[in-house]
TIVEX-73011 format. One record per residue (C-alpha): x, y, z; residue number from 1. Coordinates in nm, 2 decimals, decimal comma. Layout:
<rs>
X Y Z NUM
...
</rs>
This chain:
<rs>
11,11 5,57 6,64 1
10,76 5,74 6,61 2
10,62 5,47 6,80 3
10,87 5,53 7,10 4
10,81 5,92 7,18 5
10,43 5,84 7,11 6
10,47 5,62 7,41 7
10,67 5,83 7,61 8
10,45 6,13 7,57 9
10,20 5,95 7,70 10
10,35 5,76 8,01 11
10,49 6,12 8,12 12
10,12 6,25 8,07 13
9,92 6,02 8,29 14
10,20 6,04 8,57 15
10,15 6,40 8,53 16
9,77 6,38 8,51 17
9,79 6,13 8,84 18
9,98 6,36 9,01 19
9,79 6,67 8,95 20
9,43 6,45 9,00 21
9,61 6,31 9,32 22
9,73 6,68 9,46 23
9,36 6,82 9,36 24
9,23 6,52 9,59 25
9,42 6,64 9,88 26
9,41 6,99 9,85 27
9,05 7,00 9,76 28
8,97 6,78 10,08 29
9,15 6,99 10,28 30
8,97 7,36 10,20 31
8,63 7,14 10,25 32
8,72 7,07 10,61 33
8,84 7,44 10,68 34
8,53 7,57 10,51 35
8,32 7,30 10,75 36
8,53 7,52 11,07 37
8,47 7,79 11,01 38
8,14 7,72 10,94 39
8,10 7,52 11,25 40
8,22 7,82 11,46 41
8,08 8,13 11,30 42
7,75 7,91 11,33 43
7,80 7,81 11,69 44
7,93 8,17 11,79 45
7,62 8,37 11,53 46
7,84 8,53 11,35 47
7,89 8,59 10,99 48
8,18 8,42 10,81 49
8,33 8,71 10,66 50
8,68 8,76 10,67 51
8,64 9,10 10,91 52
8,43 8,90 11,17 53
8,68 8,65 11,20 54
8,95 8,89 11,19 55
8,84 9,03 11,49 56
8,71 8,72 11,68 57
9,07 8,66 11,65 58
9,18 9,00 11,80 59
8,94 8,96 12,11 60
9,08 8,60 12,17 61
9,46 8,75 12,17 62
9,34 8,99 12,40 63
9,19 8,74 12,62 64
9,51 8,57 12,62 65
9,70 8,87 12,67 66
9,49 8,93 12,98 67
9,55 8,57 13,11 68
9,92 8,60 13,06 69
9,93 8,93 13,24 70
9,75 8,79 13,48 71
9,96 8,49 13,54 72
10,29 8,73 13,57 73
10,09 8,91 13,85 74
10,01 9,23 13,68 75
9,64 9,23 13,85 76
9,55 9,60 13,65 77
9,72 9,52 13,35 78
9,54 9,14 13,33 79
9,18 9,36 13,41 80
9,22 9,60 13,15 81
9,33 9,31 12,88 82
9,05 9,11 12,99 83
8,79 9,37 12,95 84
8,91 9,50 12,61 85
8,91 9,12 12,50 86
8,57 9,12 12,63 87
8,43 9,46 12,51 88
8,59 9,33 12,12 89
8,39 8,95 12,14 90
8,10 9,11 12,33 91
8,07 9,34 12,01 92
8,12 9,10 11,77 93
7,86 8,80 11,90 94
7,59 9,04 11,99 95
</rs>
């Protein structure tokens, strides 16, 4: 009966240790290629990759888009102002 649970234990330990090895595989391969993006694009843009520059590199490109979409509805002030503020925000942040 020893014998049994011995092997037990240790068929439900290497399906747990292949599973966790298998889920570190993934997982681990996946936060290497987001770290290679934003790498890629805080490099390309000269920025820092802190999480404030890319929190407002995101803010300027909503505004962009906000400008665009204003824009596209035919609110010709409205899409200016957007489009400058987006502007003003990335101009800040690159330079």
């Amino acid at each position: 009966m020893d014998g049994f649970f011995n092997w037990l234990g240790s068929a439900i330990g290497n399906v747990i240790r292949t599973l966790v090895e298998g889920l570190d595989a993934l997982f681990g391969n996946l936060w290497g290629a987001v770290d290679g993006f934003v790498d890629g694009l805080t490099g390309s843009l000269g920025i820092s990759d802190s999480l404030f520059s890319i929190a407002v590199l995101v803010v300027g490109v909503l505004l962009l888009v906000s400008g665009i979409r204003a824009l596209l509805r035919g609110g010709v002030i409205g899409g200016i102002v957007w489009l400058l503020l987006g502007l003003l925000v990335l101009g800040w942040l690159i330079h």
